[in-house]
C-alpha positions as CSV (number, residue, x, y, z in Angstrom):
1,X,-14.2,-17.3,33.4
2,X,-16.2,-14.6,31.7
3,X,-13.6,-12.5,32.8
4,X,-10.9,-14.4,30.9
5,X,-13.1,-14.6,27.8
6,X,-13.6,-10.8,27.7
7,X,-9.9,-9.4,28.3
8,X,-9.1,-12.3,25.5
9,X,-11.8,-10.9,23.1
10,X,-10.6,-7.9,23.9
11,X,-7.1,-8.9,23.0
12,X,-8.5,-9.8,19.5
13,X,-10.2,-7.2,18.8
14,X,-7.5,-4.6,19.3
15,X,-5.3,-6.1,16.8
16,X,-8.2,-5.8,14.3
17,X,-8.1,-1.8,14.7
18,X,-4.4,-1.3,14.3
19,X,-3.5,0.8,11.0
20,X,-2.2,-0.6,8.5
21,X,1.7,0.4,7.6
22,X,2.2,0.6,3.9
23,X,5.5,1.9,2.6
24,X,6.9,1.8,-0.8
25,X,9.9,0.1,-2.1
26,X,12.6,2.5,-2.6
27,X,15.0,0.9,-5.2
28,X,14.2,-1.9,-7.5
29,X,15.2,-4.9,-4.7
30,X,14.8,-9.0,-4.4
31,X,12.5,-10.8,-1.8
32,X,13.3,-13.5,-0.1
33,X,11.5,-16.0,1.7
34,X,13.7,-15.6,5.1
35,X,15.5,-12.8,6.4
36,X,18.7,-13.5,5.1
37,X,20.8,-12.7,1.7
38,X,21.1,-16.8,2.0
39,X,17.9,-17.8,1.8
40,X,15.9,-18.7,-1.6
41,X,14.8,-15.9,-3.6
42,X,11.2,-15.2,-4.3
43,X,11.0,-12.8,-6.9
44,X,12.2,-9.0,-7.8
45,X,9.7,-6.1,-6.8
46,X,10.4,-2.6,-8.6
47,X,10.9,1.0,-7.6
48,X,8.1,2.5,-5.9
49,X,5.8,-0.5,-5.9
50,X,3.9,-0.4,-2.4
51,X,4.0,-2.9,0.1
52,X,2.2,-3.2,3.6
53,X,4.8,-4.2,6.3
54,X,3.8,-6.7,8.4
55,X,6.4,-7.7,11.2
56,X,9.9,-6.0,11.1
57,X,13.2,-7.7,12.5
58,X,16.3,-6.1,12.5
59,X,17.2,-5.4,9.1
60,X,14.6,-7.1,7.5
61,X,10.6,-6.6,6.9
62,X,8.1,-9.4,6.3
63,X,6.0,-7.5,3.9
64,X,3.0,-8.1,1.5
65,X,2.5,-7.3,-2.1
66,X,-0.6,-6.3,-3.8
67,X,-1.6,-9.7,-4.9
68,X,-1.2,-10.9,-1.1
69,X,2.1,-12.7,-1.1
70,X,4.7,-12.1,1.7
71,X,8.3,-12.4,1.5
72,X,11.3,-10.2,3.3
73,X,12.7,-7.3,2.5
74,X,15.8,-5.6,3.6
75,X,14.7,-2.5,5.3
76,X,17.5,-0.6,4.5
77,X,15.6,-0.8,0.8
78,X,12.1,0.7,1.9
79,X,11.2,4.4,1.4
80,X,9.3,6.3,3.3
81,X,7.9,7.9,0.3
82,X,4.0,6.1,0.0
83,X,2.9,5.1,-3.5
84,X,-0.4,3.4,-4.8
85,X,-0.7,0.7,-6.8
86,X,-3.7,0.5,-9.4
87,X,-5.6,-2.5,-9.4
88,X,-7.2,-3.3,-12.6
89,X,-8.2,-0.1,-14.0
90,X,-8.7,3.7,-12.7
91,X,-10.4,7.0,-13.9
92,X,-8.9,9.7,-12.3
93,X,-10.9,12.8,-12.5
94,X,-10.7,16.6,-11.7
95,X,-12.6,15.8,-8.7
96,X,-14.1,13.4,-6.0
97,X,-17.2,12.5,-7.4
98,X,-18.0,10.0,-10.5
99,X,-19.7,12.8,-12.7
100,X,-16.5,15.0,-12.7
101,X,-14.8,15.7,-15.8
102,X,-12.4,12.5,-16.7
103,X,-8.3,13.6,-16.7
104,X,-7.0,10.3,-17.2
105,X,-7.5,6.4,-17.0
106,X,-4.6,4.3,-15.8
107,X,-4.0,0.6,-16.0
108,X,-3.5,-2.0,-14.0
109,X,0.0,-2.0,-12.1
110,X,0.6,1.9,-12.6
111,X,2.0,4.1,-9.6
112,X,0.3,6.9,-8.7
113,X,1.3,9.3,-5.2
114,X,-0.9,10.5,-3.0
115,X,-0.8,13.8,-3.0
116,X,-4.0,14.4,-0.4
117,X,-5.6,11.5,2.4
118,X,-8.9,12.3,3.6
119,X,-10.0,15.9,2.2
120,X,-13.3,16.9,3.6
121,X,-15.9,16.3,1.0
122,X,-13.7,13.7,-0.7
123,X,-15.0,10.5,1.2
124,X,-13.8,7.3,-0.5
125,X,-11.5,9.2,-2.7
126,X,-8.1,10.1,-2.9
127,X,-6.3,12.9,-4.7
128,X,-3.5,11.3,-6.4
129,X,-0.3,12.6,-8.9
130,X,0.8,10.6,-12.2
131,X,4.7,10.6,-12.6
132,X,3.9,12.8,-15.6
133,X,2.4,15.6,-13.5
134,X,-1.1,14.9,-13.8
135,X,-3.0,15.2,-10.7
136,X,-6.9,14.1,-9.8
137,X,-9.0,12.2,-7.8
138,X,-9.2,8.7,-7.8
139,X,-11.6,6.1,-6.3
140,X,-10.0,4.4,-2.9
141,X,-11.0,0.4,-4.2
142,X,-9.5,1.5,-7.5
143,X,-5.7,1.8,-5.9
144,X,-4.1,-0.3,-3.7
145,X,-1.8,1.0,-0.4
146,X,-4.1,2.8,1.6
């Protein structure tokens, strides 16, 4: 029995260490709450707006949003292209660390690409690129998609 109890711990345990797959939605699309054109609409997610995929079937992605609802997407509607969400509120600065000089704040909802994922010396931090052009580092709990 102890056996049993270790290979199922085991089990669970694994599935706790598997990476996360966060993708971006490629074109401005509508989520349902089956995989099927037939079943009811949930809502429409825009361009670039991240989403972590959770199961994939076919054509279709269960996926979740920032606020932590799931719904389907067509895959065929997914970009490889990884985006970040901001939370609330983020101060993105020239570098990773909270005294360096301030480039810009953006709100809540705003895109930003990572442009650079684990930098040495840049530990909770992620160097990240406005649609503008504006490029700086910004705090990991400040964004979400990672």
């Amino acid at each position: 029995m102890p056996l049993r109890l270790a290979w199922l711990a085991a089990l669970l345990l694994s599935g706790a260490a598997a990476a996360l797959d966060y993708r971006s939605v490629g074109e401005a699309a509508v989520l349902y709450d089956a995989p099927s054109q037939k079943a009811k609409p949930l809502y429409a997610i825009a361009a670039g707006t991240p989403v972590e995929a959770i199961v994939a079937l076919d054509a279709w992605v269960k996926v979740r949003d920032m606020k932590g609802d799931l719904a389907w997407i067509e895959r065929r509607q997914l970009a490889d292209l990884r985006m970040l969400q901001v939370r609330e509120r983020a101060q993105v600065r020239s570098g990773a660390a909270d005294d360096a000089k301030l480039v810009f704040e953006a709100e809540a909802d705003v895109l930003l690409e990572p442009v650079e994922l684990g930098a040495p010396g840049t530990v909770g931090w992620v160097k990240v690129r406005h649609r503008g052009g504006q490029q700086g580092f910004v705090k990991a709990v400040q964004v979400w998609g990672l």
